[in-house]
ROPA-579622 format. One line per field, with one value per residue (C-alpha): residue number from 1; x, y, z. Coordinates in steps of 0.001 Angstrom, whole numbers. Example, Ala and Ser with C-alpha at 12.3 -4.5 7.8 and 13.67 -1.06 7.14 Angstrom:
<pts>
i	(1/2)
c1	(12300/13670)
c2	(-4500/-1060)
c3	(7800/7140)
</pts>
This chain:
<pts>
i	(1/2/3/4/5/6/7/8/9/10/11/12/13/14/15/16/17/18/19/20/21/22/23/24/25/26/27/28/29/30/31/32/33/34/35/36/37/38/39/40/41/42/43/44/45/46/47/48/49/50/51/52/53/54/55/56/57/58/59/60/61/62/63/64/65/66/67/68/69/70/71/72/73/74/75/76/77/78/79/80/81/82/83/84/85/86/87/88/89/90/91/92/93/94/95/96/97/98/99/100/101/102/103/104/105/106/107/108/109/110/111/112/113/114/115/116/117/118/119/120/121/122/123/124/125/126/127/128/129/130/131/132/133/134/135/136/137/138/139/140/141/142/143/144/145/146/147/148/149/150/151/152/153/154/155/156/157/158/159/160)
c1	(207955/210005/208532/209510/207701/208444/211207/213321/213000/211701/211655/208660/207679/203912/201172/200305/196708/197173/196091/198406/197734/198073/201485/202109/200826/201526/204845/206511/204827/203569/200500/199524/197540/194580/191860/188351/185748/187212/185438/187699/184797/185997/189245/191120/193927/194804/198246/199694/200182/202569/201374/197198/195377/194401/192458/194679/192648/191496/194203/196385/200211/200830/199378/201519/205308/207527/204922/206290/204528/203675/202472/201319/204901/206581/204639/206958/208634/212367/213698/212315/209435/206105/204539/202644/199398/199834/200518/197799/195950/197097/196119/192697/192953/190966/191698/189144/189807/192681/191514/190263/193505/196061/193417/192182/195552/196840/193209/193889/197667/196807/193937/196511/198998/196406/194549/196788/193635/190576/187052/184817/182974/186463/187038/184242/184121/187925/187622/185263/186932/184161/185256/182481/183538/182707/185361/185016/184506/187902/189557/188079/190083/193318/192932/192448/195220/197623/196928/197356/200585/201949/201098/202947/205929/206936/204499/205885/209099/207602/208618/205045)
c2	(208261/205079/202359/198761/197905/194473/193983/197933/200941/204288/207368/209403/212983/213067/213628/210666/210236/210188/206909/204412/203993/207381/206811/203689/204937/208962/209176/206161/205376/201793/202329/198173/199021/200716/202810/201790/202714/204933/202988/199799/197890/196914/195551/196801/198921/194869/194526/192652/194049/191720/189370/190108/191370/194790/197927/200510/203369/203811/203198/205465/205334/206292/202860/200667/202687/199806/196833/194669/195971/193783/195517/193539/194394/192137/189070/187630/183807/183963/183504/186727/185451/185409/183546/180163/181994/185085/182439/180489/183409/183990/180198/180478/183851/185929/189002/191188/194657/193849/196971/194781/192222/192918/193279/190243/188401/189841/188401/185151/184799/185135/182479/179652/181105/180627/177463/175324/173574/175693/174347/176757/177890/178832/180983/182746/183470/184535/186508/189508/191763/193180/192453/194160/191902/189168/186584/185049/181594/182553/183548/180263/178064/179740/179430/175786/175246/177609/175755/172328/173642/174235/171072/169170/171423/169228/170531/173929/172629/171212/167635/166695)
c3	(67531/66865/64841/64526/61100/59132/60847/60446/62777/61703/63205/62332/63309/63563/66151/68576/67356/63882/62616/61909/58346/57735/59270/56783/53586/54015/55743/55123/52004/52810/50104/50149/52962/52287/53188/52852/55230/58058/60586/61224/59558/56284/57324/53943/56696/57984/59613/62206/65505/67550/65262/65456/62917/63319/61522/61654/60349/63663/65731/66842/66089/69941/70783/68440/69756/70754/69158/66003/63524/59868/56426/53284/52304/55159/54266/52569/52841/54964/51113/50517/47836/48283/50991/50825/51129/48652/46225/46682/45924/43048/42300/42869/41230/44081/43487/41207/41711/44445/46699/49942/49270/51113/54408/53770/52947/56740/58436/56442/57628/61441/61010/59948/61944/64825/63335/60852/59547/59577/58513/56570/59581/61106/57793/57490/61223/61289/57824/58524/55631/53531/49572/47123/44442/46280/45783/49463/47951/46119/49151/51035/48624/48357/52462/52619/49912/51770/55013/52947/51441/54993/56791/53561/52811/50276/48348/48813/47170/44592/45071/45039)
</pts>
């Protein structure tokens, strides 16, 4: 099977229902996404599909051949740093444990890549991750600022 992931092709010899992020973190040794539930109900497997974010420890690699696929690991600004959004995480210091993080950094990223500006309703209906050390009001905040950061890039630059 040929993969398109974060931007480089891979090759990979392994059966067409094997979950993708067995693919990711077993074969090509992608390990920021991770397993949490089996289910696709935790969201902790979060990458981007042609840009969505998807549960992948459900989905089949079969259905993602020939789709642009985005890890944790490809989230990156085009200067190859972090991205506006992982730091503001670190700002508002969200992470606990970090398990749930990188799933709920990928659900984040397609919400302002899909709403610039979103309210708190908007969050918490967009960000359905399940974080057991409860740091959603965390998360929240490093949202808004990320979002903030983006519609003033100045900011970004630090000419603010």
């Amino acid at each position: 099977m040929n993969l398109t992931i974060n931007g480089k092709n891979y090759q990979v010899d392994v059966e067409p229902n094997m979950p993708l992020l067995w693919v990711l973190r077993d074969e090509l040794n992608m390990t920021g996404t991770k397993y949490g539930c089996g289910v696709s109900s935790c969201g902790a497997c979060t990458v981007h599909i042609d840009g969505v974010a998807t549960r992948t420890c459900t989905l089949s690699v079969s259905q993602v051949e020939g789709k642009a696929i985005t890890t944790i690991e490809g989230l990156k600004s085009e200067d190859g740093k972090l991205s506006d959004l992982q730091l503001a995480w670190i700002e508002h210091q969200v992470p606990q444990c970090g398990y749930c993080q990188s799933g709920m950094i990928m659900a984040a990223e397609q919400l302002l890549n899909d709403n610039p500006n979103p309210t708190d309703e908007a969050i918490n209906t967009a960000i359905t991750n399940i974080c057991r050390c409860g740091t959603y009001n965390r998360a929240r905040a490093a949202i808004k600022t990320a979002a903030q950061k983006r519609s003033n890039p100045s900011e970004l630059l630090g000419l603010k």
